[in-house]
Structures are given as structure tokens and as C-alpha cells.
TIVEXVO-572320 format. One record per residue (C-alpha): residue in one letter; y, x, z. Coordinates in steps of 0.02 Angstrom, whole numbers, plus 50000, padded with zeros to 5 digits. Layout:
AYXZ
...
This chain:
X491834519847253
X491144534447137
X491014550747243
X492074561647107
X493294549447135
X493494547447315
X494364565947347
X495614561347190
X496144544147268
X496434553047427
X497544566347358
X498524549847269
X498614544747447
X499584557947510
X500574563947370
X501144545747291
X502264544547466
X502904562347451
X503414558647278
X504334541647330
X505344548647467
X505754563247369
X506464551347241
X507444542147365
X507974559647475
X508154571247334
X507174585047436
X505554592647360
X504364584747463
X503054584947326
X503024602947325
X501524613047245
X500934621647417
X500714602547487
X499994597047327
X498614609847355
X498634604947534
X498244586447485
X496944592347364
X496094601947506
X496264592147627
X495424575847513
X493854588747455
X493304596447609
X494094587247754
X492804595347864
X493244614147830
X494164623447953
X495714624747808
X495784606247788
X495974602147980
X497744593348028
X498074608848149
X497904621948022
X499004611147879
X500504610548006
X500284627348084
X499884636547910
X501694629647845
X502494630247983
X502004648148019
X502384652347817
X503884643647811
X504664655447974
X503934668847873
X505074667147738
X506424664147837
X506344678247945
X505854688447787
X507474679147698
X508544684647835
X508194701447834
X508034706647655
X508954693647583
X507914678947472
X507264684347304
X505534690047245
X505364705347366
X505594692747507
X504704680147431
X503144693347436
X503324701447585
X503474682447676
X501894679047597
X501084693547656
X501654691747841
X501124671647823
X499384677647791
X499444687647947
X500194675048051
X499104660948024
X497444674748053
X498044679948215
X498484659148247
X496694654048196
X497684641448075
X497404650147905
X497824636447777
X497934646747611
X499164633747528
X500454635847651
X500624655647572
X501654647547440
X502874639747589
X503124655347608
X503504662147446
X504494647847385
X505564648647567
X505794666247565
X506494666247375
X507564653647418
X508114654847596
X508874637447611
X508764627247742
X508384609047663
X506824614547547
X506064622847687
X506284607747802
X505744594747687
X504064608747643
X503784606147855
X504094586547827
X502754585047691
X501534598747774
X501674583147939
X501504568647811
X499814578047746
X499264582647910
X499364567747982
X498354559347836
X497104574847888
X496904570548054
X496724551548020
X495004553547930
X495894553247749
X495944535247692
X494944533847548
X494104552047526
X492744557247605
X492564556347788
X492144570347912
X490644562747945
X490324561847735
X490844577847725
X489644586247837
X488224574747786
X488304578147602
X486864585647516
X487024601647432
């Protein structure tokens, strides 16, 4: 398979059966933080970002962010910033920093419900799981670290 291609198969991968169970569910599984997730996760499996551990701990640490954030202030833009903001932290001081997960944040903190944010941790597992299982049909760990500059 072409190299170009390889990293856009692998997003198809893990965003084709976000898509179909958010038809079937009705939950925003294919949400634009794990779209980017996918995306990063198919170009440079091999980065510290792209790891299964920082996918699920990124989004799972932004998406408490914007609850907590939610809770306190109430959801709407100023919570939907300030959860961003504390995500960021979070995820430094976890090691886990996955910079699509910021937009779990931001997204749960505007909204404060409970079923987007679960369905955000749902698809963050789906992706990370792909992650940790080498990617089917991107480029490998081993690929990745091998390639040329």
C-alpha cells in the first residue's frame, strides 16, 4: 500500500465504527477531539501523544475536567475554557498529554451532560484500543520509528 495512504486508511479504521454505532446509538461518538485522536494516532503511532495510555487518560482526564469545571460554574463558554485549561494541566502532571482530548474538555464543559461525555470516553477506548493494537493498516511502531527522515 502507498505510504501517504496507509495513515488515512487507518484513521477510516477507527472512525468508520464510531460513525456506525453513532448511527445506531444516537450518541456523538464520532466527535472532532477523537477524530483528531484517530488522525494522530494513524500518523505517528510511535509518539508519546499517540500511545493507547495517553488517548484514554488525556480524555478521560479532560472529560472530568469539564465536568468538575461544569459543576462549579455552570456549562457554557467560561467553563468550557477554564476545563480546557485545567485538562492541559492534568494530563502534564499525569504524563498522558494527548492534545486532542483538550476539546473533551471544552465540548464537556459547555455542555455538562452526561451522555456526550460518556460516549466522548467510549470512542477515546475504541481509538485507544486500535492504538495499542499496532493500528491495522497504518504504519506500525516498528515503521514508524524506522522511517527515514
Amino acid at each position: 500500500m502507498n505510504a501517504p495512504l496507509r495513515p488515512v486508511w487507518g484513521t477510516l479504521l477507527m472512525l468508520v465504527p464510531l460513525a456506525v454505532v453513532q448511527a445506531v446509538a444516537g450518541e456523538p461518538l464520532l466527535a472532532p477531539p477523537l477524530a483528531a485522536s484517530a488522525a494522530l494516532v494513524a500518523v505517528a503511532p510511535g509518539t508519546p501523544p499517540a500511545r493507547a495510555s495517553a488517548v484514554l487518560a488525556g480524555h478521560a482526564l479532560s472529560v472530568a475536567a469539564g465536568f468538575a469545571v461544569a459543576l462549579v460554574a455552570g456549562p457554557g463558554t467560561v467553563a468550557a475554557t477554564v476545563a480546557a485549561g485545567l485538562a492541559v494541566a492534568a494530563m502534564v502532571l499525569a504524563g498522558r498529554f494527548h492534545a486532542p482530548a483538550v476539546a473533551s474538555a471544552a465540548l464537556v464543559g459547555a455542555g455538562g451532560a452526561v451522555a456526550p461525555a460518556v460516549a466522548l470516553l467510549a470512542g477515546a477506548l475504541g481509538v485507544a484500543a486500535l492504538a495499542a493494537l499496532g493500528l491495522p493498516g497504518g504504519r506500525t511502531r516498528a515503521e514508524a520509528g524506522s522511517a527515514r527522515p
